[in-house]
N, C-alpha and C positions, 0 to 999 in steps of 0.2 A: 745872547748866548745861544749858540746852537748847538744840536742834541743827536746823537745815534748811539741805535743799541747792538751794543757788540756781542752779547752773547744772553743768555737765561740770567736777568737781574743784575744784567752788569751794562755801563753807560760810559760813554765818551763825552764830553762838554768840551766845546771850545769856549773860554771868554775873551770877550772882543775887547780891544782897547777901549781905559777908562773904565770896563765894568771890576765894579769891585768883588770882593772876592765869598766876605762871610754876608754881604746881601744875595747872591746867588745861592752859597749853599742853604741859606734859610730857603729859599725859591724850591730848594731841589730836595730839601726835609717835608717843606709842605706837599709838593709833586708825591715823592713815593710815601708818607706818613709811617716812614722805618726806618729801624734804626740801618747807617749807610756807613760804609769807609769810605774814604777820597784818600785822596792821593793825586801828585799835580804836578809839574814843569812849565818851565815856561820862561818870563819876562816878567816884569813888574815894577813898580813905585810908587811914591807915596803908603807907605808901612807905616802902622805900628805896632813893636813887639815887647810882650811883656818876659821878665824873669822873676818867678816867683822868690822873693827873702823872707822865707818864714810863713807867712800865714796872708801875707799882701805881696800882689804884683806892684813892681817900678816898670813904667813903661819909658819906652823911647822911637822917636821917630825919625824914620829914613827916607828922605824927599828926591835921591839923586836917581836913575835906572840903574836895576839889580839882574843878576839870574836867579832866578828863581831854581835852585839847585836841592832842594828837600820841601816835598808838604806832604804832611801825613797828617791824618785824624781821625774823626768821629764826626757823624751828626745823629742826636739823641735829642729827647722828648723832656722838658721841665714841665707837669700836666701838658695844656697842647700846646706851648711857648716852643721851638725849636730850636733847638741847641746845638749849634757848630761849636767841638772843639778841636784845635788844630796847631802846629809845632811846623815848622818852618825855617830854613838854613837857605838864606842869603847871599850872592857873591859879588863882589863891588869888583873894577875895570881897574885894580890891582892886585884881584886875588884871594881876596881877605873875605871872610866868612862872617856871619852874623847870624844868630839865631833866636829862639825863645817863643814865646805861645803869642799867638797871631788875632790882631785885636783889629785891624784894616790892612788892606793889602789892594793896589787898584792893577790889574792885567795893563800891560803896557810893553810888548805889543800885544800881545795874545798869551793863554794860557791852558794847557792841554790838562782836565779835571779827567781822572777818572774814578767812577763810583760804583761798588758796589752795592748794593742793596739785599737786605737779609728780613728773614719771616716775621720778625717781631717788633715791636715800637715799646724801646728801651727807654726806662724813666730816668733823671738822674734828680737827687735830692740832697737838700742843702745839710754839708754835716758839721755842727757844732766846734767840731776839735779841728778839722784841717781847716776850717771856714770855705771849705769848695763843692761845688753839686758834686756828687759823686755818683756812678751810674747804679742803680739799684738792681740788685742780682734778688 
């Protein structure tokens, strides 16, 4: 993964073919220890995306090469557990979209990450009713 900084807490990352996607941004929650947005393009395969029904995700997996045409997220603090979470829209080589919350994802051929970084180190904790960490304000 290589790294420049484009402006006051704001980051470029390239990921090289093969690197996966939520091992990196753990890499890059540890690196700044803040809470970060990402946001991304690129290329990619071997996915898997989940749709939450209710209170549990169904996942499924996409083995074929995709664009990587939507990544948006979060990376947040469970105590000092790092917490990428992240939403992602998919295009397959007849046009067709796929999307849902981003569980693996491997750069294939590369993938342009960009992150901000902000002052504080956001907690998120587990809540009873939705069964989800939820960011703590």
């Amino acid at each position: 993964m290589l790294k420049k900084e484009i402006g006051k807490n704001k980051f470029l990352y390239r990921l090289e073919r093969g690197e996966e996607a939520m091992t990196m941004l753990t890499k890059i929650g540890e690196e700044h220890n803040s809470l970060c947005k990402v946001s991304a393009i690129g290329a990619c395969t071997d996915l898997e995306l989940g749709f939450l029904n209710g209170t549990e995700y169904e996942w499924k997996k996409f083995n074929d090469e995709y664009e990587l045409t939507s990544f948006e997220g979060s990376i947040s603090f469970t105590g000092e557990e790092v917490t990428p979470h992240v939403h992602v829209t998919i295009a397959d080589r007849d046009f067709n979209a796929f999307g849902g919350h981003l569980k693996k994802l491997t750069a294939y051929p590369m993938m342009e990450l960009f992150v901000e970084v902000f002052d504080e180190k956001v907690q998120r904790e587990y809540d009873k009713d939705s069964k989800m960490k939820l960011m703590k304000f």
